[in-house]
C-alpha positions as CSV (number, residue, x, y, z in Angstrom):
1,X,-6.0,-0.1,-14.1
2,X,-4.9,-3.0,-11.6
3,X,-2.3,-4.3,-13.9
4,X,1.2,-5.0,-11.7
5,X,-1.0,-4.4,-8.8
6,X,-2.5,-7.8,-7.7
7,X,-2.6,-9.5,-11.0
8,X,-1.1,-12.8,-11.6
9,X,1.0,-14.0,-14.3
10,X,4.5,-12.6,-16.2
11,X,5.4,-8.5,-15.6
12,X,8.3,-7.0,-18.0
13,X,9.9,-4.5,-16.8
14,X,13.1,-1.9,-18.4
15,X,16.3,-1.7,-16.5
16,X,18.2,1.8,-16.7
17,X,19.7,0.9,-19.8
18,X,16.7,-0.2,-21.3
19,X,17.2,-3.9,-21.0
20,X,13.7,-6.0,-20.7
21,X,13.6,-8.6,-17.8
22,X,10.4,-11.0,-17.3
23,X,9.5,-11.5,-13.7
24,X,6.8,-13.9,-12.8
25,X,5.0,-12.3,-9.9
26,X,5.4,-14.9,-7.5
27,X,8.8,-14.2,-7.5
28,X,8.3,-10.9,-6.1
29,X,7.6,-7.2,-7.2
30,X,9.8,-5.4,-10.1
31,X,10.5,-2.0,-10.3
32,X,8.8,-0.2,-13.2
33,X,10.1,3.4,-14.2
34,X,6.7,5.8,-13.2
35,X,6.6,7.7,-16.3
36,X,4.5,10.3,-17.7
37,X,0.6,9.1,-17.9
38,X,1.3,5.5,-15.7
39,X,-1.4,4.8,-13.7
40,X,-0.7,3.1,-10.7
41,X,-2.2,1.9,-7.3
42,X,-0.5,3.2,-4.1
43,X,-1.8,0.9,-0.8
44,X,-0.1,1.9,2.3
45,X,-1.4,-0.6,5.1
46,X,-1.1,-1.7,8.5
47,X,-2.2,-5.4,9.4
48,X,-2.7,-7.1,12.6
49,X,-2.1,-11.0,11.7
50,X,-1.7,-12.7,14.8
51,X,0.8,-15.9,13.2
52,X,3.2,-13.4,11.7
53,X,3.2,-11.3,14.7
54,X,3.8,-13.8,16.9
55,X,7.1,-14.3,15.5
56,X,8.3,-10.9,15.7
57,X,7.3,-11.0,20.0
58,X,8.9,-14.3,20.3
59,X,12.2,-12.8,18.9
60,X,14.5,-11.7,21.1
61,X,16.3,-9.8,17.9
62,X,12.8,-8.1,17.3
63,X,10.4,-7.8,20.4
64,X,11.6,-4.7,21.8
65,X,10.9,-2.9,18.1
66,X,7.1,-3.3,18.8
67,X,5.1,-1.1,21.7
68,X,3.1,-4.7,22.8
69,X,-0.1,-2.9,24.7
70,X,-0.8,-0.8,21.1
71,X,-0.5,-4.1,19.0
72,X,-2.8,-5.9,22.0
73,X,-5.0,-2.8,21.7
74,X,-5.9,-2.9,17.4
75,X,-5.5,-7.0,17.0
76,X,-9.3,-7.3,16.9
77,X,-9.8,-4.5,14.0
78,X,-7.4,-6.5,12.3
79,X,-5.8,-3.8,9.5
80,X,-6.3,-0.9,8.0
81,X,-5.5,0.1,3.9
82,X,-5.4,3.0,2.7
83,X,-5.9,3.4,-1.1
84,X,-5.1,5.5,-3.7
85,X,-5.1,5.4,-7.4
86,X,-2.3,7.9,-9.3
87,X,-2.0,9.3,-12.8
88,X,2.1,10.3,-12.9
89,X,2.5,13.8,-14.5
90,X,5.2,16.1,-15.8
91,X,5.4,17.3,-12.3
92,X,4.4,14.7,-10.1
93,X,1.0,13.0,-9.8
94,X,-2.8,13.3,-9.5
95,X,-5.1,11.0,-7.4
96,X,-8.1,9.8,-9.2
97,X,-10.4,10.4,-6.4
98,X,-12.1,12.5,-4.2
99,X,-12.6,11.2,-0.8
100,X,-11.7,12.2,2.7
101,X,-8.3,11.4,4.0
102,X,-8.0,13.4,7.4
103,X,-9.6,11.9,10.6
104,X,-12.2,15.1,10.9
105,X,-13.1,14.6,6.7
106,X,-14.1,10.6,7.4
107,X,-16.0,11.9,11.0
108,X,-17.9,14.4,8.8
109,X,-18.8,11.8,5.8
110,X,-19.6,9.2,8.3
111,X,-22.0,11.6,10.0
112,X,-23.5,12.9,6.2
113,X,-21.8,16.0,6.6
114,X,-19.7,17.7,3.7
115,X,-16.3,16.9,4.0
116,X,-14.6,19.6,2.7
């Protein structure tokens, strides 16, 4: 578990045809076929970093992508990661876990309750 998720180092990796290519991670992320009993990490996220905003308001190009008063609103809580660890399947995946996911399930488990 972890491995091609935030570990450093070489990652080889099969083409369509087959063909191994070595990628050293700080060159980016590869693409990995997700087979059959691969366990990977999913991490959907949303950060708040003022530097690298800043350039995305100070672009004309860019600017009018963002709603302004939102991103002023949640720059304090800084980001937010969601994270999930997957078995792949036959038919899709499973999640290794069992925690709450909607915003009534976390209320509920903050608050001691049963989630479910």
């Amino acid at each position: 578990m972890g491995l091609y998720v935030h570990d450093v180092g070489i990652c080889t990796f099969k083409d369509s045809e087959g063909k191994e290519t070595e990628l050293p991670r700080s060159q980016g992320i590869g693409t990995r076929v997700l087979e059959k009993g691969v366990v990977c990490t999913n991490e959907p996220g949303i950060y708040f970093i003022p530097l690298m905003i800043n350039k995305y308001k100070n672009d004309p190009e860019t600017t009018s992508l963002f709603n302004w008063d939102k991103v002023e609103e949640y720059i304090e809580v800084g980001g937010v990661r969601i994270e999930d660890d997957l078995v792949i399947t036959d038919d899709g995946h499973e999640v290794y876990h069992d925690l709450p996911r909607t915003c009534d399930e976390i209320e509920a488990w903050m608050a001691g309750k049963d989630y479910k």
